[in-house]
N, C-alpha and C positions, 0 to 999 in steps of 0.2 A: 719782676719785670726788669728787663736788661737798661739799663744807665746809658741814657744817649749822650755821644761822644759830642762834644763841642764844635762845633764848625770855624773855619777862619771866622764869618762872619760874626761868632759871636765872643770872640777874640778880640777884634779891630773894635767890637761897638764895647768890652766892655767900661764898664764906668766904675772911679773911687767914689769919695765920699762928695767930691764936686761935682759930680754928674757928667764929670768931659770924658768923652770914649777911649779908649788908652792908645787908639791908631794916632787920636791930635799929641800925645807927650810919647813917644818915639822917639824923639830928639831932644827930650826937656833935661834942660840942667844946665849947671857951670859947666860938669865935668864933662860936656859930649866937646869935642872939637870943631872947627871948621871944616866944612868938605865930608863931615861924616853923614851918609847917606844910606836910606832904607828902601828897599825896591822890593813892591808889593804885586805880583803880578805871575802869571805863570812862565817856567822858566823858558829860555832859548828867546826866540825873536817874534815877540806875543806885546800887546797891549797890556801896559802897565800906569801905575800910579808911582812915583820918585819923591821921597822927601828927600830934602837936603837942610843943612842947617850950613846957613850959606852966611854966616859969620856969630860976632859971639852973643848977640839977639835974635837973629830970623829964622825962621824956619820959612821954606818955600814946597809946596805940593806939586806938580806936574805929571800933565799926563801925554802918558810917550805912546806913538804908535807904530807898529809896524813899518819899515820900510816899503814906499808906494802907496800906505792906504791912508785916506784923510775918514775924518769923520763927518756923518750925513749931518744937513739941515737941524731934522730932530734933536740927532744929539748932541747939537752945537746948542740946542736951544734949551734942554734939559740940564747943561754944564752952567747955562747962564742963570735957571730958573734958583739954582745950587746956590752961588754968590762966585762961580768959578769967572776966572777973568780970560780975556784971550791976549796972548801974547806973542812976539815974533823973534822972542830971543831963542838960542840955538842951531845948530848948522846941520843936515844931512851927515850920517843917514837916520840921526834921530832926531828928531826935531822936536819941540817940546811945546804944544798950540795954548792950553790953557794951563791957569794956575792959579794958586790959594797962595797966599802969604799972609803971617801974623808973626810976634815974636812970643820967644817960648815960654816967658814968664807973662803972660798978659792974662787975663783975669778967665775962669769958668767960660763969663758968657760971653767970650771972644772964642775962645779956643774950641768949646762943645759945639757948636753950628758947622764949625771946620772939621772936627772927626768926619760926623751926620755925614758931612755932603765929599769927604773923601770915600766913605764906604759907597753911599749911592753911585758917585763915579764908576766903581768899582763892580758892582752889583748890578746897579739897574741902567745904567748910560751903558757900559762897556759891555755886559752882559757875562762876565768871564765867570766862569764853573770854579763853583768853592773850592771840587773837589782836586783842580791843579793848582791854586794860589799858592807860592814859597812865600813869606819873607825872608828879606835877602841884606845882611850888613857887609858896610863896607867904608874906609877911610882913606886917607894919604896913606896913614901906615897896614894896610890891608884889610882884611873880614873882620867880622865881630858880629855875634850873635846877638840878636836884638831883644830885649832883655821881657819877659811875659809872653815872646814867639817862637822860644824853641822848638818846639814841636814842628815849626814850619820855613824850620832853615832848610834848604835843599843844596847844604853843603855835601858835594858825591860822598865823603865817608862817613857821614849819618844817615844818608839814603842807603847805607849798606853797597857801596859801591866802590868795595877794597880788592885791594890784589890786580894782578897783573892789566890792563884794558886789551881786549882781544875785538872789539865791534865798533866799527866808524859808527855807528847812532851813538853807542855808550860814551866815545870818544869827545862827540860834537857837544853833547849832553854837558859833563865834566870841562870842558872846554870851556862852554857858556858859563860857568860860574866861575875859573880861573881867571878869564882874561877882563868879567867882573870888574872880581873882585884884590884885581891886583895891586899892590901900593903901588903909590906916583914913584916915577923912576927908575920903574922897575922894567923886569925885562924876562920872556918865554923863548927860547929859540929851540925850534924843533927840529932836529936834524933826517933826511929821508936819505933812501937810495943815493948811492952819490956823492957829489956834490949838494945836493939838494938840500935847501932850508928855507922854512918859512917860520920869520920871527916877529914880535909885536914888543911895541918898550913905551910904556905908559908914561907920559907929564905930570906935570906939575898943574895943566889946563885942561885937565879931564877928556885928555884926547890919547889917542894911542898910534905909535909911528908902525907903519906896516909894510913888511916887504917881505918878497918870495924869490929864492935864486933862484933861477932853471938856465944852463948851460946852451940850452938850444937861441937864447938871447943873443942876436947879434949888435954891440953896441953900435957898429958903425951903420948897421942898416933895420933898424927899430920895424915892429910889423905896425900895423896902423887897422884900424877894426874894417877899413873896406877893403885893406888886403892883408887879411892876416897871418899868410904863409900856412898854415896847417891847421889840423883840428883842433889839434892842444892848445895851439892860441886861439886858435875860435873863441874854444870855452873859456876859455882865462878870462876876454874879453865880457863873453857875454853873462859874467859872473861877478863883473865888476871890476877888475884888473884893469891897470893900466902901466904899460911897457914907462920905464924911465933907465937916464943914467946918473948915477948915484955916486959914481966916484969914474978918474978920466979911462977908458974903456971896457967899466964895464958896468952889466944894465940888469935892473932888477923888474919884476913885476912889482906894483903896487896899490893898495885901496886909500893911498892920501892919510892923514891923519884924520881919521873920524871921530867924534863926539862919542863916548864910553859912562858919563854920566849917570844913563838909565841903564844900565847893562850893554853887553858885549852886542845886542842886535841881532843883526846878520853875520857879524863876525866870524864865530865859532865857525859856521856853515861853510863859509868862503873860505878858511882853514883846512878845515878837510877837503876840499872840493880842491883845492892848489895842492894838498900833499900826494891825494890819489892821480893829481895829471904828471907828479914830476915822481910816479912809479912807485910809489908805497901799496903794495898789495892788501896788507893789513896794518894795524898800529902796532904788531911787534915787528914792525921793521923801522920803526922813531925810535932816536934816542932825544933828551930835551935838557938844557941847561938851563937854569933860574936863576937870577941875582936881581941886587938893586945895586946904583951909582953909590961910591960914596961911602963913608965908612957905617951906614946902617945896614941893619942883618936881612939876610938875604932870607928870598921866602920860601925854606926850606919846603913848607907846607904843597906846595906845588906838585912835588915826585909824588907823591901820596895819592893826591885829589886827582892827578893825570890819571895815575898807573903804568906811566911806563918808565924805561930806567934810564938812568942818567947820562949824558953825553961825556 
């Protein structure tokens, strides 16, 4: 009889010698840092769970949704039935409604209740299919493999996702775990047709600055979403874009600094969706430079997990 292969599920529930499921000590130890964070959930802009180890005692659980969608009554009441709390910290376009906190050294029967009711979140509130869960690391100083989860990093060059990118899905895909799991400070600039760039540069405040040149921007006469001059800006618009001026005459598209905490969201999506309006027929026509501020090392790792080549 053929050996059945282990599920996330029974991953996240398993248990050592203290009975606590190994999803609660994720972030256990001296050695994890602040800001280091695990995102459990299927990849791109999907309903997930976020620990964070949000100083050098706490761990905090959160659970992210979708841009646009809230959660029903039920399972507002099933996160509570959990010990899940509801909370209003967090900004657009992710927003983070409930949440578990304990510190990481606090005993068995602290910690085991809190795996329990992060899997159920997971499983039976959210309802999300085993068979797309990644876990997903990540810090100030960039990814990191989450240690008993191998198997379910969905870093694109362990998914077998090497060599050159030829496919806006593949593209959006890899994208969504770059812009991630980016270090703070850092910074993607995709260069397109043209003049053409759209670049993302990660904080220190788990938010990421976003802008898109497109040449058809007039600084002195900005289009406005009831008259937005053409169809290109239509879409730009109706995709989240918002016209600014960035420096004195001249004006960029942009999505604001959004919250990147739980993953990239909608991000990725609105990335490609601005590179294919300002004339990229495919992604071999990007080239992309990666650095961080500062005299720490640049994330070389990016050319790779993109696929495409260097600017």
């Amino acid at each position: 009889m053929a050996t059945k292969e282990p599920s996330v599920w029974d991953a996240l529930l398993r248990s050592g010698s203290d009975g606590v499921p190994a999803v609660a000590d994720l972030l256990w130890g001296e050695e994890v840092a602040a800001q280091d964070r695990v995102r459990i959930g299927p990849p791109d802009d999907a309903a997930s769970v976020t620990l964070t180890r949000y100083s050098d005692r706490h761990v905090i659980a959160e659970v992210f949704l979708p841009e646009g969608e809230e959660l029903t009554r039920d399972q507002e009441q099933q996160l509570t039935a959990l010990g899940w709390e509801q909370t209003e910290s967090g900004t657009s376009p992710i927003r983070p409604t409930w949440c578990l906190e304990w510190r990481w050294y606090a005993d068995a029967e602290t910690r085991a209740p809190r795996g329990r009711a992060i899997v159920a979140a997971l499983r039976d509130v959210l309802a999300l299919p085993a068979d797309r869960l990644t876990v997903r690391g990540w810090g100030n100083d960039g990814p990191f493999r989450a240690y008993g989860f191998e198997e379910f990093d969905d870093r694109p060059s362990l998914r077998a996702a090497t060599g050159p990118c030829t496919d806006w899905h593949d593209l959006r895909t890899r994208l969504d775990w770059v812009l991630s799991t980016l270090p703070a400070d850092a910074a993607v600039v995709i260069a397109g047709p043209g003049n053409s760039v759209v670049q993302f540069m990660t904080t220190f405040g788990s938010t990421v600055h976003t802008s898109a040149m497109d040449s058809t921007l007039d600084a002195a006469d900005l289009p406005t979403r009831e008259s937005p001059g053409d169809e290109r800006h239509r879409t730009f618009f109706d995709d989240g874009w918002e016209p600014s001026i960035f420096t004195a005459g001249m004006a960029e598209w942009t999505l604001g600094e959004p919250v990147i905490h739980a993953g990239a969201g909608p991000l990725a999506r609105k990335a490609v969706t601005a590179l294919r309006l300002l004339g990229a027929g495919t992604p071999k026509d990007l080239r992309i430079r990666a650095f961080r501020n500062g005299r720490r090392p640049d994330p070389d790792y990016v050319f790779t997990e993109l696929g495409l080549e260097r600017l």
